[in-house]
C-alpha positions in Angstrom: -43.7 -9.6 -10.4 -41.2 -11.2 -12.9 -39.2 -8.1 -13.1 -38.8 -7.6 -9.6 -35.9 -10.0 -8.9 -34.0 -8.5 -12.2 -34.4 -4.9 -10.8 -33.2 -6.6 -7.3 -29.7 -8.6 -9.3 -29.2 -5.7 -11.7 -29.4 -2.8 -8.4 -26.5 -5.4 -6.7 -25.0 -5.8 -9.6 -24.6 -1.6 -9.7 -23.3 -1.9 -6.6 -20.9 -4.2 -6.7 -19.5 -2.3 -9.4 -19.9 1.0 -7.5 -17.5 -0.5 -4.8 -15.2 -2.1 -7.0 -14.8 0.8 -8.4 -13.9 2.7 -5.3 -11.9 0.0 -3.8 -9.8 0.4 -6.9 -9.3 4.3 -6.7 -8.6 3.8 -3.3 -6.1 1.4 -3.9 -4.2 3.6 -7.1 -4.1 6.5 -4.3 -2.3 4.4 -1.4 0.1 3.2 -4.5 0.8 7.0 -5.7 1.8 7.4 -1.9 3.7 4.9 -1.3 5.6 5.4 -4.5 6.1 9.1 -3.5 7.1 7.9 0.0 10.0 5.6 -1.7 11.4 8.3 -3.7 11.2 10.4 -0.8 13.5 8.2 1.6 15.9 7.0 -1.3 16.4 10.7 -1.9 17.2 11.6 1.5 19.6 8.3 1.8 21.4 10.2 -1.8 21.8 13.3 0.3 23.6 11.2 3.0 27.3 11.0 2.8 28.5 7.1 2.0 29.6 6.4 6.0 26.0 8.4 6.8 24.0 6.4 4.4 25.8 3.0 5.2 25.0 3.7 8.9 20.9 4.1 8.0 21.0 1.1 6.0 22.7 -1.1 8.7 20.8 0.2 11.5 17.5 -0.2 9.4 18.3 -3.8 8.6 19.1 -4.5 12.1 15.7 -3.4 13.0 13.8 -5.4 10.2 15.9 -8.2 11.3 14.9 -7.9 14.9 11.2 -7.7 13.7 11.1 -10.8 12.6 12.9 -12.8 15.0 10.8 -11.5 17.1 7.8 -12.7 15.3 9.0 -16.3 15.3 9.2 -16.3 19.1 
């Protein structure tokens, strides 16, 4: 019966490293999108014209600013 609570801690222990393991491919998959994503927008914003892209960027900011005075309130 000795052996019993080793096999118990070593199974956890497999396990623990089993989901570690998939937390951290999940996690390298959700970077390699959001990275794409990035590259994606700041590509489109380089196809804009200067008084286009100046336009996104202000009315972007405006929003992000609005989102967060609106989380103080």
């Amino acid at each position: 019966m000795g052996a019993s609570p080793r096999i118990l801690r070593a199974a956890l222990l497999v396990a623990a490293a089993i989901a570690l393991a998939a937390a951290a491919v999940q996690l390298r998959d959700k970077r390699e999108t959001a990275e794409m994503t990035v590259e994606n927008i700041q590509a489109e914003l380089d196809a804009l014209d200067p008084v286009s892209r100046a336009a996104v960027i202000a009315r972007l900011s405006s929003d992000e600013v609005k989102k967060v005075r609106g989380q103080r309130q």
